[in-house]
Backbone bond lengths (Angstrom), bond angles and torsions (degrees), N, CA, C in turn:
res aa  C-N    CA-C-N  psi(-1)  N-CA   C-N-CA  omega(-1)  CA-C   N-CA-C  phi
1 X - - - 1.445 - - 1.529 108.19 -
2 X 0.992 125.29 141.85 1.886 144.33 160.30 1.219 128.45 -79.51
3 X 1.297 124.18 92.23 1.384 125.85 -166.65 1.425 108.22 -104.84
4 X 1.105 137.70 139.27 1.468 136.67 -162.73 1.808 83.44 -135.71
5 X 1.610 107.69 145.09 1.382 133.02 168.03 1.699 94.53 -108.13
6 X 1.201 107.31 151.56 1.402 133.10 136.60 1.331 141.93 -118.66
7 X 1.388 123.20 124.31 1.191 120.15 178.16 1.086 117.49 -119.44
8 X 1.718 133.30 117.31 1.212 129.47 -176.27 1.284 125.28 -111.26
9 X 1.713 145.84 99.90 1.002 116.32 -176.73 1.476 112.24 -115.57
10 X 1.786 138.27 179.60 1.185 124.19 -177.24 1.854 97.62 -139.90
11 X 1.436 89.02 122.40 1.842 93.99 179.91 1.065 119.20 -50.42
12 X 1.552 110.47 -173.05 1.626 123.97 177.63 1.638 89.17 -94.70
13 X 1.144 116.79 142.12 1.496 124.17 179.03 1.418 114.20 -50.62
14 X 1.331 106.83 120.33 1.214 106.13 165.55 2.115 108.72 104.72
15 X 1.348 100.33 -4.24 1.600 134.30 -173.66 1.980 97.49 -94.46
16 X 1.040 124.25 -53.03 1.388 124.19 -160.21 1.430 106.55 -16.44
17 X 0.958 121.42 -59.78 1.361 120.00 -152.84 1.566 116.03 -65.56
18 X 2.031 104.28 -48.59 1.333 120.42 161.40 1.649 111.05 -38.20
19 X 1.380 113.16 -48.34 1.688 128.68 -162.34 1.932 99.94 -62.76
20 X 1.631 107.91 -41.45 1.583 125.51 -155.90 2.012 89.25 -66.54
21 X 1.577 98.06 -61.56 1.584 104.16 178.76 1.169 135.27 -48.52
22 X 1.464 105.49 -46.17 1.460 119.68 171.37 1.550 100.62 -69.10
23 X 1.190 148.14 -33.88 1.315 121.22 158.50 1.522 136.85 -89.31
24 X 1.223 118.95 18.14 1.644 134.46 -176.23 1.587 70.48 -91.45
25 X 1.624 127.02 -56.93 1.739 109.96 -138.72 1.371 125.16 -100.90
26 X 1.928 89.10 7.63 2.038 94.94 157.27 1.419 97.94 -89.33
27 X 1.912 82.16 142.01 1.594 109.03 162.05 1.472 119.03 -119.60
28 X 1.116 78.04 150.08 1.553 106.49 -158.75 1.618 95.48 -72.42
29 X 2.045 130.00 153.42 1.107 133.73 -178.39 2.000 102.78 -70.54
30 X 1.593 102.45 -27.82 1.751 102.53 179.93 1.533 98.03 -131.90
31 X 1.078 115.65 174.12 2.045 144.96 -166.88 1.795 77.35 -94.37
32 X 1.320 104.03 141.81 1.533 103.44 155.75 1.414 98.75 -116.86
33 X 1.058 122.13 174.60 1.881 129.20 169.28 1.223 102.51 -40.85
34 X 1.207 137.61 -50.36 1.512 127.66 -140.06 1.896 98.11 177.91
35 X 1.247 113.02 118.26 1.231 141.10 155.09 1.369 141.38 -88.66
36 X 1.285 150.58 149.23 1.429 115.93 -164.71 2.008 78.96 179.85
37 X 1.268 97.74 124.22 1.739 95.01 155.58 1.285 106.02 -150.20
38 X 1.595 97.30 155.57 1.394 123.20 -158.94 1.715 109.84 -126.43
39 X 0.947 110.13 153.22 1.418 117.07 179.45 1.856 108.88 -126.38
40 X 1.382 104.14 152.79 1.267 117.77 -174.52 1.458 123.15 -152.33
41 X 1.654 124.74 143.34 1.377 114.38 -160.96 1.673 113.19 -51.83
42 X 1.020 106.22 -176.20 1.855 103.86 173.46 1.839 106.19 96.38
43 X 1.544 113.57 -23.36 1.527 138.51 -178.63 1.786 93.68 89.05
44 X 1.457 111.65 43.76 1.774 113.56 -176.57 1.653 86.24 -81.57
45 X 1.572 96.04 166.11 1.521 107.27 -178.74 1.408 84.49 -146.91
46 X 1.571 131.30 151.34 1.671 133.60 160.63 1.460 99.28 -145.21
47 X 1.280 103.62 145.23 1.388 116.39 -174.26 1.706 104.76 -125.30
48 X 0.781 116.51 123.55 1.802 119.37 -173.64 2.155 108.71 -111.26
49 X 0.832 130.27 109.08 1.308 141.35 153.93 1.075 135.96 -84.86
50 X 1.487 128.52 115.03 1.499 123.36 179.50 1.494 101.61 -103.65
51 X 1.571 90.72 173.75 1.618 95.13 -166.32 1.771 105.42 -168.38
52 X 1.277 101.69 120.73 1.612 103.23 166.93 1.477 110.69 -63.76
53 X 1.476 104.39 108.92 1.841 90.85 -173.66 1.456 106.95 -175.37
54 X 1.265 129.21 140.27 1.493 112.34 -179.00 1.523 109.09 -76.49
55 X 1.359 106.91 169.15 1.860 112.07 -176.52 1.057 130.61 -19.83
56 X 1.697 93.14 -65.86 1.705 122.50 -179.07 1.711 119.10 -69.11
57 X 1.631 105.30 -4.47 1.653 96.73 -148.40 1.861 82.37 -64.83
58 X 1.881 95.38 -179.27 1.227 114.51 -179.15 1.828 100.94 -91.50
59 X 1.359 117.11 121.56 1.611 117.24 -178.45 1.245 108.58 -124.76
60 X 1.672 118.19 132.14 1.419 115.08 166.35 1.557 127.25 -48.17
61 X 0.945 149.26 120.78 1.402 171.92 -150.52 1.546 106.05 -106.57
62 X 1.678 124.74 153.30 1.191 111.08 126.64 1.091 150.38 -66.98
63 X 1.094 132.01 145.10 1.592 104.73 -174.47 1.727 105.29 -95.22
64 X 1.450 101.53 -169.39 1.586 118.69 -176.89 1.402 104.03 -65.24
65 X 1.491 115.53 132.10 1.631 113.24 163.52 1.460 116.29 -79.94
66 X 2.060 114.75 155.94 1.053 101.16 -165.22 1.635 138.27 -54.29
67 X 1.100 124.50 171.70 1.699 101.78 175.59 1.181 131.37 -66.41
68 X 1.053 152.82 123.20 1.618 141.68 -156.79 1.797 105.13 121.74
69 X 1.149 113.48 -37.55 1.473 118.19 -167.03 1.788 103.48 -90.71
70 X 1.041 120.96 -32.82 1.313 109.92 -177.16 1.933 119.05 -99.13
71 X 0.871 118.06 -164.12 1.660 128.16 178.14 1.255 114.68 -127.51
72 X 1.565 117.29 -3.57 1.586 112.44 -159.13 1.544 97.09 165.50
73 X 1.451 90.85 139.07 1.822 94.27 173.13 1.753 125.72 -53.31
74 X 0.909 91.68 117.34 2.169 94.77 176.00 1.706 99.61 -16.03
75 X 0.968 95.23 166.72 1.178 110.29 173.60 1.947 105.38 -127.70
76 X 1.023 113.84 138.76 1.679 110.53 -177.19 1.723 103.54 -139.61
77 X 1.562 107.60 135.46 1.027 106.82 176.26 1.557 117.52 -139.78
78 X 0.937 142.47 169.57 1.385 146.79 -150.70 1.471 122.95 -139.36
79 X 1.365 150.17 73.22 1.209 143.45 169.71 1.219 123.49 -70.78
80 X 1.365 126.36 -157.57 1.665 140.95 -159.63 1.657 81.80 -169.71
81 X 1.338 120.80 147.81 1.618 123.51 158.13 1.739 96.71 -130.09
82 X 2.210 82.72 130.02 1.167 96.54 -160.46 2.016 96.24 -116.68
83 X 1.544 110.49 17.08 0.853 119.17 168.58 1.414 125.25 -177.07
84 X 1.262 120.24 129.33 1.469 105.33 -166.94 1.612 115.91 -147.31
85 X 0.981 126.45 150.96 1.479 129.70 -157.98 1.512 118.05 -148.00
């Protein structure tokens, strides 16, 4: 099964870019299949992880950036891919 994480967080205005780096340059404790982050107006940053792994397994995460850099707790989300092309 393919489990993809999301992690979304959105800077302090005017931060995006600081926010984009500081998450390209955590590493993760394992490699997942495929990594990929994206940026979006607002100074949003999302980081997407795939992973050979069932639903529930336990997966390294990003963690929280320091305090000062964000607006609001990450947001993290969790899929299953139930089709892919």
């Amino acid at each position: 099964m393919t489990v993809a994480l999301m992690w979304e967080a959105r800077a302090v205005p005017g931060r995006g870019a600081e926010l984009l780096a500081w998450a390209r340059a955590q590493k993760l404790s394992r490699e997942p299949l495929r990594r990929e982050t994206l940026r979006a107006p607002q100074d949003r940053v999302l980081v997407i992880t795939w992973w050979d792994a069932p639903y529930d397994a336990e997966l390294p995460e990003l963690p929280e950036p320091e305090d000062g850099l964000v607006t609001r707790a990450v947001h993290r989300w969790r899929f299953e891919s139930v089709d892919a092309g």
